[in-house]
C-alpha positions in Angstrom: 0.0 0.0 0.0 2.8 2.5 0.9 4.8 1.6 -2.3 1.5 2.1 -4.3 0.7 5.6 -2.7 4.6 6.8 -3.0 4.5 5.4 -6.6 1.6 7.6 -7.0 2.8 11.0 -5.6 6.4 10.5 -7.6 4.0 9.9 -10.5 2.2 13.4 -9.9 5.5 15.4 -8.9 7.0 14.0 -11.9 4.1 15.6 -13.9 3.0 18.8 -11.5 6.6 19.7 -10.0 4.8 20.5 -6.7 8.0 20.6 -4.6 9.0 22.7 -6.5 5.8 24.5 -6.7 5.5 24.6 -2.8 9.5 25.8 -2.9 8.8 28.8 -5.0 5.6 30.1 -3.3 4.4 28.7 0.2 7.8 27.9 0.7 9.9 30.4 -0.7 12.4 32.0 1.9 11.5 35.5 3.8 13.9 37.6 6.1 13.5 36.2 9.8 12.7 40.0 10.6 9.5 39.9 8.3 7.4 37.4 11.2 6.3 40.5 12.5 2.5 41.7 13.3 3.3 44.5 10.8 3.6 42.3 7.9 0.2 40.4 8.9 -2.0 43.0 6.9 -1.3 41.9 3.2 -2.3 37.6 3.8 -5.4 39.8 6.0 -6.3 41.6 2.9 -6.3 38.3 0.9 -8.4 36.9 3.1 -10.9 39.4 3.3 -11.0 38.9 -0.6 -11.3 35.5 -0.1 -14.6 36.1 2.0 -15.8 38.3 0.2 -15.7 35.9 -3.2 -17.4 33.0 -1.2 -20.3 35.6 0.4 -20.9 37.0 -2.8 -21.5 34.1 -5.2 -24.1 32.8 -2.5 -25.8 36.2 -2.3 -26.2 36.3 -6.1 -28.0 33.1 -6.1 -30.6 34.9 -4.5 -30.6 38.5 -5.5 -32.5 39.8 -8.4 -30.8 42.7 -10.6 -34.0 44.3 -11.2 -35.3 48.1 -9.6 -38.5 46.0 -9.1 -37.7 43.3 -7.3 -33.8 44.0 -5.7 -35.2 45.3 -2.4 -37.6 42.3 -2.5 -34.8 39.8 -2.5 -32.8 41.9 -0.6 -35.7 41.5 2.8 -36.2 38.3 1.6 -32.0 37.1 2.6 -33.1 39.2 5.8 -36.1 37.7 6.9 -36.7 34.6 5.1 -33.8 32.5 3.9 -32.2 31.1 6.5 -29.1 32.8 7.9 -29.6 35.1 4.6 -28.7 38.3 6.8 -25.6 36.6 8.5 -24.2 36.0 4.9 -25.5 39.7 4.0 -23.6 40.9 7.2 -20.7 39.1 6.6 -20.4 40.2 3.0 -20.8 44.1 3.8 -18.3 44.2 7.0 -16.1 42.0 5.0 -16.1 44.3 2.3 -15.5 47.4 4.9 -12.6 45.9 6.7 -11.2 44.9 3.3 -10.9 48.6 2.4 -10.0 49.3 6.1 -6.8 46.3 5.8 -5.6 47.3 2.7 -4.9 51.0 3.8 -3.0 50.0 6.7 -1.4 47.6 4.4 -0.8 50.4 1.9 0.6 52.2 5.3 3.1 49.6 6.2 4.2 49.5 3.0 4.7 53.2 3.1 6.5 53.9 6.2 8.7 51.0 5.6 9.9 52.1 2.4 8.6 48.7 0.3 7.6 51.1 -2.5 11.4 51.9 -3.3 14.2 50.1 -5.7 13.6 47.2 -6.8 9.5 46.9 -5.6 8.3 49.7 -7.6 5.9 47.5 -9.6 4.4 46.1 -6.7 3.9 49.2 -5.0 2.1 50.5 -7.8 -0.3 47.3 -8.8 -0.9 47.6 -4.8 -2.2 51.2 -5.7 -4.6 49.7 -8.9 -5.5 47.1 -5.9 -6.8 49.7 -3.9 -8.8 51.9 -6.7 -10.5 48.5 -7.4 -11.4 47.2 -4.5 -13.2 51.0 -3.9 -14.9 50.5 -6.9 -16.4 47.3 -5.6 -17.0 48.9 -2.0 -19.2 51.8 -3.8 -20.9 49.3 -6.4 -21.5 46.7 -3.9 -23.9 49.8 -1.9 -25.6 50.1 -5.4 -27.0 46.9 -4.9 -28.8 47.5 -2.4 -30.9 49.8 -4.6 -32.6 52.1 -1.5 -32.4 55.6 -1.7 -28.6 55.8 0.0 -27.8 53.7 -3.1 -30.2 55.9 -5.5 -28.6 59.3 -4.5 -25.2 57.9 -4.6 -25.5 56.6 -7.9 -27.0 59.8 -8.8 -24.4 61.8 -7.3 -21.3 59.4 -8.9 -22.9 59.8 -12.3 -23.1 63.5 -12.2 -19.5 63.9 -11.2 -18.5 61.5 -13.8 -20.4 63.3 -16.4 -17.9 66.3 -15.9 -15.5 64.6 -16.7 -14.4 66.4 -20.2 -15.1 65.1 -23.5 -15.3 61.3 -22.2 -17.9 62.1 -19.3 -21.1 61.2 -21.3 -19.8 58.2 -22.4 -19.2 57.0 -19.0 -22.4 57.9 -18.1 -24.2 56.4 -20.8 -22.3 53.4 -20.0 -22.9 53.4 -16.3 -26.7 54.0 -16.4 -27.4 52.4 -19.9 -30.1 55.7 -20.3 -31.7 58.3 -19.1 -32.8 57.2 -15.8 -31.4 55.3 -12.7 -33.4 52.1 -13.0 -33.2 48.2 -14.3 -30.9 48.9 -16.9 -28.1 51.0 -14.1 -29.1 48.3 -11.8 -27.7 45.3 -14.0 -24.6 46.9 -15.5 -24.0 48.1 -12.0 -24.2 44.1 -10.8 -21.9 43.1 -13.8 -19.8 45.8 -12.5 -19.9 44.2 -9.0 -19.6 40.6 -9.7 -18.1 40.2 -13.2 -15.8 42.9 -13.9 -14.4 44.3 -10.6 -13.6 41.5 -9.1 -12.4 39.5 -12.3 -9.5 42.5 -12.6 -8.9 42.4 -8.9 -8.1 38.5 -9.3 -5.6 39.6 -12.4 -4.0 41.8 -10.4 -3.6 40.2 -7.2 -2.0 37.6 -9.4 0.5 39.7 -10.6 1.0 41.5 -7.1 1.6 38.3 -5.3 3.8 37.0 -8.6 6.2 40.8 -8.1 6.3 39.7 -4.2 7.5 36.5 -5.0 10.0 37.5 -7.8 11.3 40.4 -5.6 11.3 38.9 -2.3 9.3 40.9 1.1 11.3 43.7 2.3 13.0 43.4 4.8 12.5 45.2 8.1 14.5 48.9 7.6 17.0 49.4 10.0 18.4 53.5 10.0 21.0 54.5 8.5 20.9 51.3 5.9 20.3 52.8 2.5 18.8 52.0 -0.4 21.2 51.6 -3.4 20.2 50.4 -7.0 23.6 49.6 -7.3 24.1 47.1 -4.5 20.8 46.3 -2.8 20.4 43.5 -5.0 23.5 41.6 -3.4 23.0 43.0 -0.1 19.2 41.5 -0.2 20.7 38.0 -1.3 23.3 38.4 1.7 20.6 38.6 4.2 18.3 36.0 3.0 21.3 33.7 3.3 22.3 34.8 6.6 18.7 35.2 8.2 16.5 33.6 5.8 13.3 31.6 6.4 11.0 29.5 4.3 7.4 31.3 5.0 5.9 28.6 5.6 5.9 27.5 8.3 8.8 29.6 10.2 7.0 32.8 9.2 3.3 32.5 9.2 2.4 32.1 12.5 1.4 35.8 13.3 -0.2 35.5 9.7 -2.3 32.5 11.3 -3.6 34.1 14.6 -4.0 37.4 12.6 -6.4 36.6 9.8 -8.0 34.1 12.8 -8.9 37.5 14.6 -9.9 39.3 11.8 -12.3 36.3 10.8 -13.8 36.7 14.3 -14.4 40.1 14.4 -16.2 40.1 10.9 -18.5 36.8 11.8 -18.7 38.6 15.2 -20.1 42.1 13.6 -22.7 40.4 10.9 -23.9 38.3 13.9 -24.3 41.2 16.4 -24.7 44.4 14.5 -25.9 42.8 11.8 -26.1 43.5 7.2 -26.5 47.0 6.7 -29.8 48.0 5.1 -31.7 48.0 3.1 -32.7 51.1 4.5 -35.6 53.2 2.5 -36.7 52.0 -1.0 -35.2 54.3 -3.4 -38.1 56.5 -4.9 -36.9 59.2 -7.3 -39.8 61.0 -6.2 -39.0 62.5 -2.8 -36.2 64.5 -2.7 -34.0 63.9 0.9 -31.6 65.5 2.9 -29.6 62.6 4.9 -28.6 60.1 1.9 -24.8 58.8 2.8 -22.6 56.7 1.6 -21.3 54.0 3.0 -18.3 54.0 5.8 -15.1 54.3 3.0 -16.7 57.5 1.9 -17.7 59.1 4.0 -14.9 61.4 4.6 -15.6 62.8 1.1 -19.2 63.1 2.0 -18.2 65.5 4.7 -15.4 67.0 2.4 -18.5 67.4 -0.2 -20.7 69.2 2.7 -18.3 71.5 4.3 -16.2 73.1 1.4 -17.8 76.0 -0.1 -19.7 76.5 -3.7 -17.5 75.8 -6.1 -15.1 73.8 -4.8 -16.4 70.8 -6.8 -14.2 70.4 -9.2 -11.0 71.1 -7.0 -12.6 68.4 -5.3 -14.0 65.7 -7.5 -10.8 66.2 -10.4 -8.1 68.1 -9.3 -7.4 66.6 -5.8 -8.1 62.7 -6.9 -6.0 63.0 -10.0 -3.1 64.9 -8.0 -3.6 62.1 -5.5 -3.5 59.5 -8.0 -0.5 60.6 -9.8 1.3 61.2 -6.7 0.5 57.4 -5.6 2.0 56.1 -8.6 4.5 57.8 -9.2 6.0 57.8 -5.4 8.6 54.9 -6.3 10.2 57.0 -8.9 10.1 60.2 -6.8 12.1 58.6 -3.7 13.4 55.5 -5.1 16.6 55.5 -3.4 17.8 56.5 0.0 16.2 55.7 3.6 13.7 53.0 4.6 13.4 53.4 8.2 10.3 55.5 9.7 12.3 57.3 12.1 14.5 58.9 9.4 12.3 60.1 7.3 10.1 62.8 9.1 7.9 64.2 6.2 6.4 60.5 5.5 5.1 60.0 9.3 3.8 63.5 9.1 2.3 62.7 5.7 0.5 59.5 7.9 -0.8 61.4 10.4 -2.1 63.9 8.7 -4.2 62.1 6.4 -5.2 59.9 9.1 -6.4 62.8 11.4 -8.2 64.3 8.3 -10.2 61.4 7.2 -10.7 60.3 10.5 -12.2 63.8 11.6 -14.3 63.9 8.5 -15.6 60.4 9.0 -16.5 61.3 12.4 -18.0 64.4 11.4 -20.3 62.6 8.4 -21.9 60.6 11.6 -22.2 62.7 13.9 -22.2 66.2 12.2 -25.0 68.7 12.9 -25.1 69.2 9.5 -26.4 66.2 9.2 -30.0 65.8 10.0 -32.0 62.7 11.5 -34.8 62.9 9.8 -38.4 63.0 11.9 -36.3 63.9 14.5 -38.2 67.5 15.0 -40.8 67.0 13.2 -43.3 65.9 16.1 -42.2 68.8 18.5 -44.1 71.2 18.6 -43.3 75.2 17.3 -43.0 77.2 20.4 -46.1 79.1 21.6 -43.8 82.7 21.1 -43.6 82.5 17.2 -47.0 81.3 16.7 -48.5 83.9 19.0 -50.3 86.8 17.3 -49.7 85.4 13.6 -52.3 86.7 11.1 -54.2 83.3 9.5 -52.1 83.0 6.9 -49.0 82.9 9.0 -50.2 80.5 11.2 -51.4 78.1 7.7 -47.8 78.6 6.8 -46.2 77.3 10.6 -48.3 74.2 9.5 -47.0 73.9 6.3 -43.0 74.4 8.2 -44.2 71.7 10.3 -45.9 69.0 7.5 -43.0 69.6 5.2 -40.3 68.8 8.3 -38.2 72.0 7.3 -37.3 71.4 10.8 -34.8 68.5 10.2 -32.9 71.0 8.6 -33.5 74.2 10.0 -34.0 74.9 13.8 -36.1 77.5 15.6 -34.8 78.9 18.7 -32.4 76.1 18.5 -34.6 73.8 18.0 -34.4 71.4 14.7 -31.5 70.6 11.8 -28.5 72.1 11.6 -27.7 71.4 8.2 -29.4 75.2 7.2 -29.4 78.4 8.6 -31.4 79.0 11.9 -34.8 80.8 10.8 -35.4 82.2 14.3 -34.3 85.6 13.1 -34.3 84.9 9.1 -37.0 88.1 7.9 -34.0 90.0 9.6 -32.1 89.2 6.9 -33.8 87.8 3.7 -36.8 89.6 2.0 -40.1 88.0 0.7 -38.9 87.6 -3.1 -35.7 86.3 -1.3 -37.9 83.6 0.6 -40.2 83.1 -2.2 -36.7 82.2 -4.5 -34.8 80.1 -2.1 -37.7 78.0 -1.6 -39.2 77.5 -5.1 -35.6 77.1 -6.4 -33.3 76.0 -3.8 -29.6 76.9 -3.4 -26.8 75.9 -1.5 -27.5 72.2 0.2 -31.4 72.8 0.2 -33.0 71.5 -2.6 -36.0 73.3 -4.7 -39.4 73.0 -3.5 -41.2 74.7 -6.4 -42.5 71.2 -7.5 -43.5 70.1 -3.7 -45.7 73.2 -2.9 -48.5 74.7 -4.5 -48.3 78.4 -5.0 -50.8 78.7 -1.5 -48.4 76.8 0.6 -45.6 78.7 -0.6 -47.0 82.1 -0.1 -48.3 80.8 3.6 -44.9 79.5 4.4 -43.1 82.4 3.4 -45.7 84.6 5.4 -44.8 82.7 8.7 -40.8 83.0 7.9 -41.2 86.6 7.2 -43.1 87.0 10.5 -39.9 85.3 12.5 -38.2 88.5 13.6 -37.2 90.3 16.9 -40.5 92.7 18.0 -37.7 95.7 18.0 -36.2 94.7 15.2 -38.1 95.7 11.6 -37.7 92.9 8.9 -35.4 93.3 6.2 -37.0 95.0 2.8 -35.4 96.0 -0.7 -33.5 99.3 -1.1 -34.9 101.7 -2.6 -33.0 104.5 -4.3 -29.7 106.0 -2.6 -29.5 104.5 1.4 -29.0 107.7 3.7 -28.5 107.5 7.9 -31.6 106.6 9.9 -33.3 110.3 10.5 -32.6 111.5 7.1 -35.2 111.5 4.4 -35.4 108.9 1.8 -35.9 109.7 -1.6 -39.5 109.4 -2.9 -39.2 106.4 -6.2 -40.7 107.7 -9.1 -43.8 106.5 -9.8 -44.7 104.3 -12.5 -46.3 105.2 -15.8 -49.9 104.9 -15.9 -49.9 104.1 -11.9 -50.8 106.8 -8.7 -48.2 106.6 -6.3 -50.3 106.7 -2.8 -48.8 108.0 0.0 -48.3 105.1 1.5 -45.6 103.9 -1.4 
C-alpha cells in the first residue's frame, strides 16, 4: 500500500513539479525579521477577498438585478432564507474591513519604504488594488438599490459626467439611459460581480507573482540605505544569513491574525448585523440625509463642508493629484532611507491624512449638519412664534411643520443644523428672497417649487417673514440711494400709468 501511494505521488510530482511549486511560493524564503505583526495586513487583505468571493457568489443566487424586485430579495436574505442576513452581514463588513486592511497595508508599506528600488511594480499594482477594490466597495452599496444607493449613484454619475469630452460616455455606460433604474441596476451588478472583481483577481495575481520574484522587504534598520547599485546583493546576503522558508517559520502571526480578523467580521454580521436595506429608493422624494457608505464618508463631509465651487478642485483636481502622486511615489524617492524614524515628512504625511479622514468620517456621523430625519418633526413650534400670527401665517407654521423643514433648520435652536437658523431669518432675507430660495433651492437645500402649490408657498413664506425680533423691523429691498436713519429717503418715481399713494 505505501509503495503504491509513493508510486503515485512521484508519478504526480514528476508531472505537477509540486516541490517545486511549494519551494517557489508557500515555501519560498523570507527575512527572519518579516514574522512580524506589521507584515500580517497583506495575507489579511487576501483573506478578506477570499470572504468576500465565497459571500458573494451565495448572495447572487438569491438576488435579483432588477429596480422592481432588488429590495424584495434583498428582505427576503433578511427575513426569510435562513441565515440570509448573516451572509448579508458578513459580505458588507467584509467588504468594509477589506478597504480598512488594505490602507493600513498600503501604510506599512509606506512607512517601511517597500515602494522603493527594486519593488516599484508592486507598489504600484498595490495602488490599482486599492482603486478596485473602492470601486467594488461603492458598487456593492448600489446593490442594495434604496435611496442611499439611488442618490449615490446619482451623485457618482453626475461627477463622472464632468468629466471632459469622455464624461457622457461613461455615463451612458454606467446607467445604460436616461434614468437610474433596471438597466443602471444590471450593469451596476456586472460591475460588482463580473468585472471588478475579475480584474482584482488579475492583479492580485501579478501582485503576489512581483512579491514573490522580488522577495518581502525586509525590516528597515536606519541608517541602511537603499542603493540600485548594491541592494540587490546586499538583499541576497541577508536572505542567506537570516532567511526563512514562510511557511511555516514565518506565518504564524499571519495565522492568529487573519484568525482574529475572521472573528471580528463573523462577530459584527452576527451582532450588528447587514446594513440595510434602509428606505426603497423613490426618485420621487427628494432627501436630505442620503450617505454613503463608511469608505466614503470622509468625502461626503469633504463634499458638505467646502464652499460652492469647490467641486471640481474636489471631484478632479485633488483625486487626479492624489493619483499621480501614488504612482509615481517609487520614482520620486526610489533610493535612500527605509526606516520611519529617518524620514520625518512620510510620518507626518501619515498622520495627517489619518487625522483628516478620520475627523471627517467622524463628522459625516455625527455632524449637525447632518439631519435625523423625523427627529423634530413631532415637537411642537413654540407658543412665542406662533403667538399673534395673522391666518395665513399661522397656515404657513403648518406647512413648516408637514414639510419637516425642521430636520434641517431649527427655531430657537430647535431642529436641523444642516441650514441656517430661521429664528431671526425676515431679519435678513426679504419676501422675493424667501419666495426664491424655496421655489428654487440653493446651496444644500433643494428646490421646493414642485412640492408646494403656489398657497403653501405664499403661507410659508408669510410665517418666515413673520420670525423676527418685536424691536427689530424685517429686512425690505433698497430703494434709491440709502441715507442714515433720521434722514429723508428719496421718494421712487412713480410708475407710468400708476398713482403713487402715499403710502408707497
Amino acid at each position: 500500500m505505501m509503495s503504491t501511494l509513493r508510486n503515485v505521488a512521484l508519478w504526480l510530482e514528476r508531472r505537477l513539479h509540486l516541490t517545486k511549486l511549494w519551494g517557489q511560493t508557500a515555501g519560498h524564503p523570507v527575512p527572519a525579521s518579516t514574522g512580524s505583526w506589521f507584515y500580517t495586513f497583506g495575507s489579511m487583505t487576501l483573506t478578506c477577498f477570499a470572504i468576500q468571493i465565497v459571500t458573494g457568489i451565495f448572495l447572487a443566487m438569491a438576488y435579483t438585478p432588477s429596480a422592481a424586485e432588488s429590495y424584495h430579495s434583498l428582505e427576503l436574505l433578511n427575513y426569510s432564507i435562513p441565515l440570509g442576513w448573516v451572509l448579508r452581514g458578513i459580505h458588507f463588513w467584509g467588504s468594509t474591513c477589506m478597504v480598512i486592511v488594505m490602507m493600513l497595508h498600503m501604510t506599512q508599506v509606506f512607512l517601511w519604504g517597500a515602494y522603493k528600488y527594486p519593488r516599484e511594480l508592486t507598489w504600484m499594482t498595490g495602488c490599482v488594488l486599492l482603486f478596485v477594490t473602492l470601486g467594488l466597495a461603492f458598487s456593492g452599496q448600489v446593490m442594495r438599490f434604496d435611496t442611499d444607493a439611488y442618490w449615490g449613484v446619482g451623485i457618482g454619475a453626475s461627477v463622472a459626467g464632468r468629466i471632459p469630452i469622455i464624461g457622457q460616455a461613461i455615463v451612458q455606460i454606467l446607467l445604460g439611459g436616461p434614468i437610474i433604474g433596471t438597466d443602471a441596476l444590471s450593469r451596476f451588478f456586472s460591475l460588482h460581480v463580473f468585472i471588478l472583481p475579475g480584474a482584482l483577481l488579475a492583479f492580485v495575481s501579478v501582485h503576489l507573482r512581483l512579491v514573490l520574484g522580488k522577495g518581502i522587504n525586509e525590516q528597515p534598520k536606519p541608517g541602511v540605505l537603499v542603493k540600485r547599485a548594491t541592494y540587490d546583493k546586499h538583499y541576497s546576503e541577508i536572505i542567506k544569513r537570516e532567511g526563512v522558508p514562510f511557511v511555516p517559520a514565518a506565518i504564524n502571526k499571519d495565522i492568529v491574525a487573519n484568525g482574529i480578523l475572521i472573528l471580528v467580521i463573523v462577530g459584527l454580521a452576527l451582532f450588528v448585523g447587514p446594513n440595510g436595506p434602509g428606505t426603497p429608493a423613490n426618485p420621487t422624494i427628494e432627501i436630505a440625509d442620503a450617505k454613503p457608505d463608511t469608505p466614503f464618508l470622509w468625502l461626503f463631509a469633504l463634499a458638505a463642508l467646502l464652499p460652492n465651487g469647490s467641486e471640481p478642485w474636489l471631484f478632479f483636481v485633488f483625486p487626479t493629484v492624489a493619483s499621480l502622486l501614488l504612482f509615481l511615489l517609487p520614482f520620486i524617492t526610489n533610493e535612500g532611507e527605509k526606516h520611519w524614524r529617518r524620514r520625518p515628512v512620510a510620518v507626518a504625511i501619515v498622520v495627517l491624512s489619518y487625522l483628516g479622514v478620520g475627523l471627517l468620517t467622524y463628522e459625516a456621523m455625527t455632524g449637525p449638519w447632518s439631519p435625523h430625519m423625523d427627529a423634530w418633526s413631532g415637537l411642537p413650534i413654540k407658543a412665542e412664534y406662533i403667538k399673534e400670527r395673522a391666518p395665513v401665517e399661522l397656515q404657513g407654521a403648518v406647512v413648516f411643520q408637514e414639510m419637516q423643514c425642521r430636520n434641517c433648520h431649527a427655531i430657537a435652536g430647535e431642529g436641523g443644523h444642516r441650514g441656517p437658523d430661521l429664528t431671526r431669518v425676515a431679519t435678513r432675507m426679504t419676501n422675493p428672497q424667501l419666495v426664491r430660495q424655496v421655489i428654487q433651492g440653493g446651496g444644500n437645500m433643494p428646490a421646493y417649487g414642485r412640492n408646494l402649490s403656489p398657497e403653501q408657498v405664499r403661507a410659508l413664506v408669510a410665517y418666515l417673514c413673520s420670525l423676527h425680533p418685536a424691536n427689530v423691523p424685517p429686512a425690505r429691498e433698497a430703494v434709491g440711494v440709502l441715507k442714515p436713519i433720521g434722514e429723508s429717503q428719496p421718494t421712487p418715481s412713480p410708475t407710468p400709468g400708476k398713482e403713487v399713494t402715499s403710502n408707497q
